[in-house]
C-alpha positions in Angstrom: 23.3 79.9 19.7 22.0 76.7 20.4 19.3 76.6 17.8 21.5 78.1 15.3 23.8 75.2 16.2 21.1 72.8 15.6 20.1 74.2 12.4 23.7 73.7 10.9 23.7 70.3 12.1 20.4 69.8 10.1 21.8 71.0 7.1 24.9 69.4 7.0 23.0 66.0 7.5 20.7 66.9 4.9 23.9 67.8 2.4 25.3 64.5 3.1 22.1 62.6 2.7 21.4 63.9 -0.5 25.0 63.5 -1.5 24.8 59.8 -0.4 21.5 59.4 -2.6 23.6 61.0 -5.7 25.9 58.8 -5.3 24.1 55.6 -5.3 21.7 56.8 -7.9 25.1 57.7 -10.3 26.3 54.0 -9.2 23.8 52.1 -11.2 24.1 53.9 -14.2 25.7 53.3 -17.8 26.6 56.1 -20.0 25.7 55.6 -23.8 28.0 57.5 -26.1 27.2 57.5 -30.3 29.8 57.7 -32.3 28.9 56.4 -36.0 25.6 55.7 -37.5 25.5 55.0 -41.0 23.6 53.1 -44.1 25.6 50.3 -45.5 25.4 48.2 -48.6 22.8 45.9 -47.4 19.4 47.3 -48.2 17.2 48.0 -44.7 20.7 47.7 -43.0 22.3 50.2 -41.1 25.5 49.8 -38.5 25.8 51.7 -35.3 29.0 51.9 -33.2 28.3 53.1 -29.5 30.5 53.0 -26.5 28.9 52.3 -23.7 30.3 52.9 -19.9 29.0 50.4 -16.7 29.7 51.7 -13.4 30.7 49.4 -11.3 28.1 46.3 -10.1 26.1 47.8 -13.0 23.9 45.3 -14.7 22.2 46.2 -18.1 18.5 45.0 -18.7 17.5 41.9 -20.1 17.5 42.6 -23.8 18.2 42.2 -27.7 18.9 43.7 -30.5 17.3 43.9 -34.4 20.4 42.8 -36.0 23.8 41.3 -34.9 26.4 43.1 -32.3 30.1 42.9 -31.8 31.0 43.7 -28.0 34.5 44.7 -27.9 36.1 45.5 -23.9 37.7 48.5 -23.6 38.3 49.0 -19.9 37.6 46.5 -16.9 35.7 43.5 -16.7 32.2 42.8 -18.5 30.0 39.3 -17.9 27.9 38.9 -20.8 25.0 36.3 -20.1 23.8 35.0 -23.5 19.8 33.4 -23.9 20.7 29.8 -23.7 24.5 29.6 -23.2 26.7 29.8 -19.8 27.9 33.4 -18.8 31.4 34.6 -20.1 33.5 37.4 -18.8 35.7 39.1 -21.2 38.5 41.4 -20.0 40.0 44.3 -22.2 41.0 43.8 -25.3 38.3 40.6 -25.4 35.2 41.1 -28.1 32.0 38.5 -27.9 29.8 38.2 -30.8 26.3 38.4 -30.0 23.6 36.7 -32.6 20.3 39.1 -33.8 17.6 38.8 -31.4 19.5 36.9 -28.9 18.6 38.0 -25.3 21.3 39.5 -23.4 22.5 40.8 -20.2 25.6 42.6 -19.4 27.5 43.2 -16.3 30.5 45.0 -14.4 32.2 42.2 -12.6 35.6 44.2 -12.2 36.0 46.8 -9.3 36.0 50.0 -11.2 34.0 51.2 -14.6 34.0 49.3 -17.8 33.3 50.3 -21.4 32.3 48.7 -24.3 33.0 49.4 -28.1 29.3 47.9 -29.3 29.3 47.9 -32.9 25.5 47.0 -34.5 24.9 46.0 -38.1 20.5 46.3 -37.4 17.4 47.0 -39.2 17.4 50.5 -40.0 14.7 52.7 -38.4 13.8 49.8 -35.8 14.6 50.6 -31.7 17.7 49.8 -31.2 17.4 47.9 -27.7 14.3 45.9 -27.1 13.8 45.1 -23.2 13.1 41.0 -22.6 11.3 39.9 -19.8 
């Protein structure tokens, strides 16, 4: 009885360890969700629009883009920390224009999720993020 005891125990520790782990590991996470890609009139130009969702304390990489972005707040609280310029947090409703190549990071000040509406006009066929050290 005892040992059968003991091995419950075990496993319900284990269950909540590993459900602890998920949880963290789903905590620094963003979610990327397509929704138009698309040639335009500019030759070598194409525009993507993407929303992306930050869990929160969720930082993006350092990084840029091959062509210009529009970041546009849909939910919560985003700091956007622009190469070269003071960081600015936008609130919903708020959109930030971010030049091409321009290193970038992104962040969920706020105390729940945030989304962005990210809307790229880029170099068709390049990689769409490019990580900056």
């Amino acid at each position: 009885m005892k040992a059968r005891n003991l091995l419950m125990s075990a496993g319900v520790i284990a269950i909540g360890v590993l459900s602890l782990q998920a949880a963290q590991a789903q905590q620094h996470v963003t979610q990327r969700t397509d929704l138009v890609q698309s040639d335009i009139s500019v030759p070598g130009k194409e525009v993507l629009q993407v929303r992306v969702d930050f869990n929160p304390g969720v930082v993006s990489i350092n990084h840029r883009h091959p062509g210009e972005e529009v970041a546009y707040v849909l939910e919560g609280t985003l700091e956007y920390q622009l190469e070269g310029r003071q960081p600015v947090s936008l609130t919903v409703g708020q959109a930030l224009f971010i030049p091409a190549g321009v290193a970038h990071i992104a962040k969920n000040v706020g105390p729940g999720k945030a989304s962005e509406l990210a809307t790229y006009i880029v170099t068709k066929g390049a990689p769409l993020l490019e990580p900056v050290k």
